[in-house]
C-alpha positions in Angstrom: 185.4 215.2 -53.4 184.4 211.5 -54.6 184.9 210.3 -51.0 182.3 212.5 -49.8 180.0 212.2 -52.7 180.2 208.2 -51.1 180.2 209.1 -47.2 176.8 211.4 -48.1 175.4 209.0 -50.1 175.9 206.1 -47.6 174.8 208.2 -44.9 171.6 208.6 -46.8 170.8 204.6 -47.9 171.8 204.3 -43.9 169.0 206.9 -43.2 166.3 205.3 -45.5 166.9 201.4 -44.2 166.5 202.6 -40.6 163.4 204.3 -41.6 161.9 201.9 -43.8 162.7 199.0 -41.2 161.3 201.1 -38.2 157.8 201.9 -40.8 157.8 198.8 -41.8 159.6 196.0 -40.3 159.6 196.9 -36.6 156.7 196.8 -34.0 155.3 199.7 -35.1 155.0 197.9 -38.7 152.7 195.4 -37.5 149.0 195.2 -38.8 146.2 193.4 -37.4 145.8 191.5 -40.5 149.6 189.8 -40.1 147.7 187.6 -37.5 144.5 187.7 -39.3 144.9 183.6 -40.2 147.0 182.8 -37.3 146.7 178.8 -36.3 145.0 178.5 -32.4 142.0 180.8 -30.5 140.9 183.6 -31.6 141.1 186.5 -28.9 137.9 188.1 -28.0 137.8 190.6 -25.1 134.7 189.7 -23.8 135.9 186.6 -22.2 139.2 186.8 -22.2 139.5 190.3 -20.4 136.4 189.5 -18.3 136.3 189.3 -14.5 139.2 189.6 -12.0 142.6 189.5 -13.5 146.0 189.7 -12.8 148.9 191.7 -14.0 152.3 191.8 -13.8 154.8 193.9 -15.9 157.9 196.3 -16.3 158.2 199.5 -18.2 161.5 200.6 -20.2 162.9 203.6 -20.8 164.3 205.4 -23.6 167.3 203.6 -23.1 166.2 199.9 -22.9 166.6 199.7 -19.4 163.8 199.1 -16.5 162.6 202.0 -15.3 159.8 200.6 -13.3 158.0 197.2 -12.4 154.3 197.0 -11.6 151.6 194.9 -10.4 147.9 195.2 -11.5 144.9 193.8 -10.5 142.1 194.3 -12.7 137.8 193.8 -12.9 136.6 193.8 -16.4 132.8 193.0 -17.1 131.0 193.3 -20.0 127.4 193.7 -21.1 126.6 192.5 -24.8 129.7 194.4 -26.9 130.1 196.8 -23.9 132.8 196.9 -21.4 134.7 198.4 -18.7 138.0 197.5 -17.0 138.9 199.3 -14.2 142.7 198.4 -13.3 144.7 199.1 -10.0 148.5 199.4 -10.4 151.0 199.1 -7.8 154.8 200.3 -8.5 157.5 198.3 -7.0 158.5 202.5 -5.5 154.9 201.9 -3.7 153.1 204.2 -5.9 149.4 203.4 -7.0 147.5 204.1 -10.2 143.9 203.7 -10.9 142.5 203.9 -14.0 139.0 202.5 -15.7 138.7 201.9 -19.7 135.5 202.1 -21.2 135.6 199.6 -24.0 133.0 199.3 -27.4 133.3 196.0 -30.2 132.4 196.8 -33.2 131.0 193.8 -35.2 134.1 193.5 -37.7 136.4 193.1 -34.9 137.3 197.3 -34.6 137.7 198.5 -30.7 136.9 201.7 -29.5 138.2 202.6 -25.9 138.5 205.7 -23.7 139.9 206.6 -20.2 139.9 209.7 -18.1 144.0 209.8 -19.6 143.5 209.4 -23.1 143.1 212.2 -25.3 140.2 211.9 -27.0 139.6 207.9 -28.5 141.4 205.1 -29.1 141.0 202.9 -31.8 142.2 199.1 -32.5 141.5 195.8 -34.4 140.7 192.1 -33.1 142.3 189.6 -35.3 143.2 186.3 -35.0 145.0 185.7 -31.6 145.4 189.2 -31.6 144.8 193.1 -30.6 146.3 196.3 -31.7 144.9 199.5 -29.7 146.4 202.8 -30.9 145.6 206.2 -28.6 147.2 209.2 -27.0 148.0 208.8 -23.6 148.4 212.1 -21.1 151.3 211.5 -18.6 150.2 212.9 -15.3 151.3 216.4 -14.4 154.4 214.8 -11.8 155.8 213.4 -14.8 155.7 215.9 -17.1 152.5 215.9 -18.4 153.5 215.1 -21.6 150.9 213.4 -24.7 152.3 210.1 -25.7 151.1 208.3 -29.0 151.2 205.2 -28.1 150.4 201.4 -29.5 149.6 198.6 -27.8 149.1 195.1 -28.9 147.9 192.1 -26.8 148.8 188.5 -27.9 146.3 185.8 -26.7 148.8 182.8 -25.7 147.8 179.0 -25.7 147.2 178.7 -22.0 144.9 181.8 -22.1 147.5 184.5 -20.8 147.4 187.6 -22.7 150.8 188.9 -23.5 150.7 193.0 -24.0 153.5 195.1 -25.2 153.1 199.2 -25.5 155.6 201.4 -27.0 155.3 205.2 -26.2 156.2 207.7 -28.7 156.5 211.8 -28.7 157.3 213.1 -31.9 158.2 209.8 -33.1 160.8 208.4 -30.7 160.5 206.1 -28.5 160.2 207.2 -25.1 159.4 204.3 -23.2 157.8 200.1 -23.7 155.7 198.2 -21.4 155.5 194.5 -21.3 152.9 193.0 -19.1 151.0 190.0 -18.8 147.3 189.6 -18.1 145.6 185.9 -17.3 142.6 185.3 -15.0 142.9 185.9 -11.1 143.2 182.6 -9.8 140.6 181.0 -7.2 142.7 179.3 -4.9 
């Protein structure tokens, strides 16, 4: 009987460090303010996600493996705290996806942003060299049509790329993670 009192009460300190690292220590524990004082620029959307832009990326799924591997080219343009992005994507199976973000700055650095599959708003924070943008994303009807909460955050790095990494959740488990990166369209 002492044996199990100890496998049960194992099992349960197991249970509560998993969730307290996940809550707390993993990417969904980040806060905007953990990069608040970070050394190097500051990201602002306005100039960094302004004008023609390149993406490249790959999504995971729910096991950690690549399910999919994109291309995106983008046109952001702002007027005063006002912007919109629209965004082509390409999928290395040859399928295409268009969508177009409507984007609002606060003054204190909060983000508001909607698109035609969010459901309802989404909300983040500038800070430092970085963004977090949390929303609820509608999957289209082909793949389910499932609501995904989801949480991006975009990291500004030194030679101006931005690095953005997505995790997908329904009902708290991760379904899927995108890693992309977004830098200017080059001229040449």
């Amino acid at each position: 009987m002492e044996a199990l009192y100890y496998v049960v009460l194992g099992s349960v300190v197991m249970l509560i460090l998993g969730v307290l690292k996940t809550r707390y220590f993993g990417f969904v524990g980040q806060n905007p303010e953990d990069y608040k004082n970070a050394t190097g620029e500051a990201l602002d959307l306005r100039r960094h996600l302004n004008g023609p832009i390149s993406c490249e990326g790959v999504i995971y799924g729910p096991t950690g493996r690549v399910t999919s591997r994109f291309v995106g080219d983008f046109e952001a343009h702002w007027e005063g705290n006002t912007g919109v992005m629209k965004e082509l994507f390409t999928y290395s199976d040859g399928s295409v996806q268009n969508r177009e973000w409507n984007l609002t700055l606060g003054n204190d650095g909060r983000v508001k942003a909607t698109a035609a599959d969010v459901v309802g708003e989404g909300e983040g924070t500038q800070s430092g060299p970085s963004l977090q943008l949390r929303y609820r994303i509608k999957l289209p009807e082909d793949a389910g049509g499932h609501v995904l909460d989801t949480v991006d955050w975009m990291y500004l790095a030194p030679n101006g790329t931005i690095i953005n990494r997505s995790q997908f959740r329904k009902f708290g488990i991760k379904v899927a993670e995108l890693v992309a990166t977004m830098r200017p369209k080059s001229t040449v």
